[in-house]
N, C-alpha and C positions, 0 to 999 in steps of 0.2 A: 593234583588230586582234589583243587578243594572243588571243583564242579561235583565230582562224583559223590562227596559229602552234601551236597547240595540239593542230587537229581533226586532223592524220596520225596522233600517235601515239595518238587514241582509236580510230580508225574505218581506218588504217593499218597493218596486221602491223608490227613496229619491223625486221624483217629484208628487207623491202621498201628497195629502190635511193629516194635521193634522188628522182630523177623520175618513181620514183612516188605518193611522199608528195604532190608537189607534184602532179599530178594528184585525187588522191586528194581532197586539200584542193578542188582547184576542182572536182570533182565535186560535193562536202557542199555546200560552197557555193554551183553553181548550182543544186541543188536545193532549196534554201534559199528561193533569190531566187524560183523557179518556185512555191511553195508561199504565197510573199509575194504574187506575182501573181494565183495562182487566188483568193485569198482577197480581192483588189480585186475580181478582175474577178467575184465572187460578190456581193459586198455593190452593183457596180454595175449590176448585173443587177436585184437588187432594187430601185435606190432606182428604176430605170427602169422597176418595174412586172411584171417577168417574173421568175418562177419558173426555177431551172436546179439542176440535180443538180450533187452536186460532183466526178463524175468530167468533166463535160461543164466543169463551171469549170478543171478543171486540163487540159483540153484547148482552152481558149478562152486559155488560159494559156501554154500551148505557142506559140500562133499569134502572139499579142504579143508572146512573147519573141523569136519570129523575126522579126516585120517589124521589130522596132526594132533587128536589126543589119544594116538597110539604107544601105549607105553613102553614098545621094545626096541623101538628105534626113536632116535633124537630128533626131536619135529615132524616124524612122518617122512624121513629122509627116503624117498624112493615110492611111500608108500601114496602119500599124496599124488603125487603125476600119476602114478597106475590106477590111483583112485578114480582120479579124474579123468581119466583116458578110457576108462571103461563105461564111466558113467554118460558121459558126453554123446554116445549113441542113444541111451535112453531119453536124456535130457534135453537134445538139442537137435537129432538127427546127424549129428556131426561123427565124422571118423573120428579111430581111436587116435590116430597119429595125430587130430588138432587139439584133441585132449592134453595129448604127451607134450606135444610142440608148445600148447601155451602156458602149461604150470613148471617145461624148464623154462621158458621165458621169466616167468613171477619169480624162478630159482633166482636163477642169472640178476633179476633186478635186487633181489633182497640180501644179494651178494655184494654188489655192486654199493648198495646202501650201507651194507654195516661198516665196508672198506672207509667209504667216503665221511661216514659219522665216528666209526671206530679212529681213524687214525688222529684226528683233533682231539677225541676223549680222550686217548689213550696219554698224548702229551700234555695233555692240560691235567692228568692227574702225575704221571712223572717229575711233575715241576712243582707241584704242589711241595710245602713244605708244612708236615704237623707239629706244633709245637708238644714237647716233651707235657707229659703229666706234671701237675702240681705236686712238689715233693720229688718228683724221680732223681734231680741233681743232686739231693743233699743224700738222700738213698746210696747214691753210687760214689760217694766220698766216705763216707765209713767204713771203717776198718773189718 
């Protein structure tokens, strides 16, 4: 995080108010994240078989970054692909089905990711050992 503490005074006049640095910063950064996104949903495009421009990927990119601050479902479960799948004729000329077909593909990879990164976390924190509070030994000898 310390880049992000960082990104106001590159990309931030330094004579800018506090709250707009802090804007400032989650602006860089969700454009960041949006850039990280068209670049999935490009490569999931491809492994699906369909061709796409990359301004149409960072407009396919727009669309999942919105359904996934859907708050009634957990990430946009369901809602992103249909998102995407409807939008994809507007956006790109594409069927609805390469829509559907490339954001389960982005599912599938971000599946596939949390397995591969979750199961080392998971045992590197099982194994951890935290030492007791200061105090807590003598706590638990008294009567």
């Amino acid at each position: 995080w310390w880049w992000a503490a960082a990104a106001p005074r590159g990309w931030v006049p330094r004579r800018a108010g506090a709250a707009t640095r802090v804007a400032g910063t989650c602006r860089v950064l969700r454009t960041g994240e949006l850039l990280v996104i068209a670049v999935q949903s490009w490569a999931a495009f491809r492994l699906s078989g369909w061709e796409i421009e990359p301004m149409t990927a960072v407009g396919v990119a727009v669309v999942a970054a919105a359904a996934n601050l859907t708050p009634f479902v957990g990430n946009g479960l369901g809602v992103r692909e249909w998102a995407v799948g409807l939008a994809a004729p507007l956006l790109g000329g594409y069927e609805t089905d390469a829509g559907l077909a490339a954001q389960l593909t982005a599912r599938a990879g971000d599946a596939l990711m949390a397995v591969a990164m979750g199961g080392p976390a998971l045992a590197w924190i099982a194994s951890r050992r935290i030492a007791p509070a200061p105090g807590a030994a003598l706590d638990s000898a008294r009567p």
